[in-house]
C-alpha positions as CSV (number, residue, x, y, z in Angstrom):
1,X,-29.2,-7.0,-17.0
2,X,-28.8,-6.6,-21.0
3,X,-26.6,-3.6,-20.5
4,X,-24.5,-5.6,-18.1
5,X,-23.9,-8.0,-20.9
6,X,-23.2,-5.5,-23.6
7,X,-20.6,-4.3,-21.2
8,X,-19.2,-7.7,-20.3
9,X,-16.6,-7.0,-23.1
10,X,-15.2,-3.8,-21.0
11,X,-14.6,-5.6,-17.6
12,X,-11.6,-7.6,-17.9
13,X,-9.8,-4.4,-18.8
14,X,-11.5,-3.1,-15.8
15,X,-10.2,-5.7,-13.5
16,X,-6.8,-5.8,-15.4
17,X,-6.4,-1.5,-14.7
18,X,-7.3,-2.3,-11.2
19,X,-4.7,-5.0,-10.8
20,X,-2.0,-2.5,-12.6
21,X,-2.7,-0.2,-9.8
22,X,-2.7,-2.3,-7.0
23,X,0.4,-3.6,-8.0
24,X,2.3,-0.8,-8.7
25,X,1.1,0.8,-5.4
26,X,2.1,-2.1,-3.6
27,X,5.6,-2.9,-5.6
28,X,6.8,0.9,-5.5
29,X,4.8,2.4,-2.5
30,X,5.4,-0.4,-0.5
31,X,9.3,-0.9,-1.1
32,X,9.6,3.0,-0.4
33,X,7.6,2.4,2.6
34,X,9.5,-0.4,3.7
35,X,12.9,1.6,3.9
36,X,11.2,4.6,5.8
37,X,9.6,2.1,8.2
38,X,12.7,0.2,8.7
39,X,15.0,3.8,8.9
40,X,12.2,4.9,11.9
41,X,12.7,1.8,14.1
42,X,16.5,1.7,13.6
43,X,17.0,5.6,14.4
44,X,15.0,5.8,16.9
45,X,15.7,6.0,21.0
46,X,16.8,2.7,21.7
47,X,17.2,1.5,17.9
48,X,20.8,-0.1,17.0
49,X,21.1,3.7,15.2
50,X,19.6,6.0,17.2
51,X,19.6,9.4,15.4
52,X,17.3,11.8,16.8
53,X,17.2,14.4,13.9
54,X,16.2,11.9,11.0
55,X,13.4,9.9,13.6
56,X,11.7,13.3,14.4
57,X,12.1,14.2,10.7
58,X,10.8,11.1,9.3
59,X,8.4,10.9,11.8
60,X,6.7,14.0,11.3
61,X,6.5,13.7,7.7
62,X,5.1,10.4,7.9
63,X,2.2,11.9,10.5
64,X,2.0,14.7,8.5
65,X,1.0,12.8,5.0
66,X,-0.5,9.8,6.8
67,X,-4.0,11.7,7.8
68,X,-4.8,13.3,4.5
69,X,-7.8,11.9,3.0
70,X,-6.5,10.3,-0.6
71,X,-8.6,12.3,-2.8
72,X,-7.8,15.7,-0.9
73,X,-4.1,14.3,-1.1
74,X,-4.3,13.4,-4.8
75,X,-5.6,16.3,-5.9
76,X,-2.9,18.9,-4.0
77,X,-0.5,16.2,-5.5
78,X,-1.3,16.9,-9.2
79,X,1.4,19.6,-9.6
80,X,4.0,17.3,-8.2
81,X,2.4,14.6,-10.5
82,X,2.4,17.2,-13.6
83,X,6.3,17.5,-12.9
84,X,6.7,14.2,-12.6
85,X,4.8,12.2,-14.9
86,X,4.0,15.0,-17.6
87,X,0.2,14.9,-16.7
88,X,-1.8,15.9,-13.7
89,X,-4.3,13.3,-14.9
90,X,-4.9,9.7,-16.2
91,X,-3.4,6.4,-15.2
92,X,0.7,7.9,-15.0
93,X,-0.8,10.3,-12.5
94,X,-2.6,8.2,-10.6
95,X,-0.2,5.9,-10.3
96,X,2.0,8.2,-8.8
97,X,0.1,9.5,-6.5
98,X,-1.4,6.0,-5.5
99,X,2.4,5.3,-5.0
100,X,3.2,8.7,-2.7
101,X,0.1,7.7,-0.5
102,X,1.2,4.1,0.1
103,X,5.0,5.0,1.1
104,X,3.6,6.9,4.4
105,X,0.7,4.3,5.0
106,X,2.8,1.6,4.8
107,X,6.0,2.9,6.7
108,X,3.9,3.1,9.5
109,X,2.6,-0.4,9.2
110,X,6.3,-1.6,9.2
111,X,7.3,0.9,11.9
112,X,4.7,-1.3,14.5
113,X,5.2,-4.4,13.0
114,X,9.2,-4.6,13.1
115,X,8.8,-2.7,16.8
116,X,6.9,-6.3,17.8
117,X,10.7,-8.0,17.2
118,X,11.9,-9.1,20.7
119,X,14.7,-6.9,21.4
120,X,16.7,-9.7,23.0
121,X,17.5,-10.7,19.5
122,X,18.9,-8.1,18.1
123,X,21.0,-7.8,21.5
124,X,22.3,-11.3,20.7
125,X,23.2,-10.2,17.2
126,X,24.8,-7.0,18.4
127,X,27.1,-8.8,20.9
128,X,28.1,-11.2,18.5
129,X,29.7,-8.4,16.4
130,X,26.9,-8.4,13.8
131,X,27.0,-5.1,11.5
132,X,23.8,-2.6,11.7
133,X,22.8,-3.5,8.1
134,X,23.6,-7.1,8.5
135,X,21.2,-7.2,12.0
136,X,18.4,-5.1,10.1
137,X,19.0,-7.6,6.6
138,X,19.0,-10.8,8.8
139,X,17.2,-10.4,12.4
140,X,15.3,-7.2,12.1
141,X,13.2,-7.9,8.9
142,X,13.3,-12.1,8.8
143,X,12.1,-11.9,12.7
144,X,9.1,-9.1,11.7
145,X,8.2,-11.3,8.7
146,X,5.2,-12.6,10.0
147,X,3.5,-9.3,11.2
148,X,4.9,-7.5,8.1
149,X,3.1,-9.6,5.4
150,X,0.0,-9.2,7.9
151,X,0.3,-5.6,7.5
152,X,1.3,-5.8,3.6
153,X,-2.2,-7.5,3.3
154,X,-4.2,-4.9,5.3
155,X,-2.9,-2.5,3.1
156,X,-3.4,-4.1,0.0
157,X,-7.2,-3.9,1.0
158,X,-6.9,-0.3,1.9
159,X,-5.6,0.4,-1.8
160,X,-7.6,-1.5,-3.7
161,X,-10.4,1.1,-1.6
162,X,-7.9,3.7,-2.7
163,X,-8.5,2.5,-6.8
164,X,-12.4,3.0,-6.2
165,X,-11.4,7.0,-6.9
166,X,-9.2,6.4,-10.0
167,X,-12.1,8.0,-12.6
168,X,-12.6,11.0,-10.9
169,X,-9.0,11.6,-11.5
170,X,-9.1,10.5,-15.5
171,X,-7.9,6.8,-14.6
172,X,-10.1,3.8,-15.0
173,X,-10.4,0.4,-13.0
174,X,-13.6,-1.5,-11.6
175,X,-14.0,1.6,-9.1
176,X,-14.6,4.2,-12.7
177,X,-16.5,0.8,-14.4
178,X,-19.0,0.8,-11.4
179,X,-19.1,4.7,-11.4
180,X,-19.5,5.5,-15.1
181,X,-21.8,2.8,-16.2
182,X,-23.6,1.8,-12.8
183,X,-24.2,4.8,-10.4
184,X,-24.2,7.3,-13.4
185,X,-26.6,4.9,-15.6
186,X,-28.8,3.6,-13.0
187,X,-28.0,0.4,-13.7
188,X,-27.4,-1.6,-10.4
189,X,-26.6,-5.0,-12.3
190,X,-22.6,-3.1,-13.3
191,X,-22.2,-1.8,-9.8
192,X,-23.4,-5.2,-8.0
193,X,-21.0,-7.0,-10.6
194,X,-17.7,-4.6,-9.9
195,X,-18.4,-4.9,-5.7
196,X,-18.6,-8.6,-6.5
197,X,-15.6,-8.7,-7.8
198,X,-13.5,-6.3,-5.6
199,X,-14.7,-8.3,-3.0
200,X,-13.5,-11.4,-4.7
201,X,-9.9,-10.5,-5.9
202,X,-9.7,-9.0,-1.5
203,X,-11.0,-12.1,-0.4
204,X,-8.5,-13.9,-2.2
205,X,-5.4,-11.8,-1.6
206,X,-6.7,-12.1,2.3
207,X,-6.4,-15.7,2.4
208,X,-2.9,-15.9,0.8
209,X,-1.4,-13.5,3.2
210,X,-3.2,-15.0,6.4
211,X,-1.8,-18.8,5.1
212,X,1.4,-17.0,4.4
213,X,1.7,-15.1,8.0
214,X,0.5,-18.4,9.7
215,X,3.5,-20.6,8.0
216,X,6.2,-17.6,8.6
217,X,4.9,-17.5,12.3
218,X,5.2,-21.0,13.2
219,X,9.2,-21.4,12.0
């Protein structure tokens, strides 16, 4: 327990790495991956663009991508991440390839959300003369609002799981605090303390988006 207070200092910068992840995964990945899953629904059979070549493209890239394990992923990502960044290492690197990883995840979790959109309204927009972008700016997405901040939430769990690796890839975070000076020390008091917390900051971020989806669902 008195190492866990000597340490106290450290932990806010712990939480605070953690939240710089999360929310660069979330703001970069998941605006990539909302584009991708939005250009998969629209171009596919059926979609208001159907385009067979760029669906089974997209599609195969996204399956491709979408099974690999992060760390195996991250770590054939580092010479992409090298070019990129400068370093194959560290927060820049992770945060890039915590941002690559969330774009494929998160397409797919559009993909099936916006697919739940009742096709009868974007028929109704399409016979009223309604442009492609316009329908996908102002039926597609506001319809699939509900189910898409659902899915936003589900995977803002699944990267804050993703931030637990950072410090085997020379980042930092509460996933490297609970590592270096719990597991590593034998001190269960620091590793107790950074699950506590993780489990706090999803907890909280599950209750926003479940309030959120609830109120965009009953419009």
């Amino acid at each position: 327990m008195n190492e866990l207070i000597e340490l106290l200092p450290k932990l806010p910068e712990a939480i605070l790495q953690t939240l710089l992840y999360v929310t660069a995964a979330m703001t970069i990945g998941g605006g990539m991956g909302l584009v991708l899953g939005v250009v998969l629904v629209v171009t596919r059979r059926g979609g208001i663009a159907p385009n067979a070549p760029v669906f089974y493209t997209l599609n195969f890239l996204v399956n491709f991508v979408r099974p690999i394990p992060f760390l195996i992923l991250a770590f054939t990502l580092q010479p992409l991440a090298r070019l990129v960044t400068g370093t194959g290492i560290g927060d820049p690197a992770f945060i890039f390839m915590i941002c690559f990883a969330c774009t494929f995840g998160i397409s797919r979790l559009v993909e099936q959300n916006l697919l739940t959109v009742p096709p009868g309204v974007i028929e109704a927009a399409r016979a009223m003369g309604a442009s492609r972008i316009r329908i996908v700016l102002t039926v597609l997405i506001p319809e699939g609002l509900g189910p898409l901040v659902l899915g936003y939430t589900f995977a803002f769990v699944a990267i804050m799981d993703m931030t637990a690796l950072a410090g085997i890839l020379g980042a930092e975070g509460l996933g490297n605090f609970a590592l270096l000076y719990g597991y590593r020390q034998f001190n269960p008091w620091v590793t107790w303390t950074a699950m506590l917390i993780i489990i706090a900051i999803v907890q909280l971020v599950q209750l926003f988006g479940n309030s959120l989806a609830r109120r965009l669902l009953r419009r």
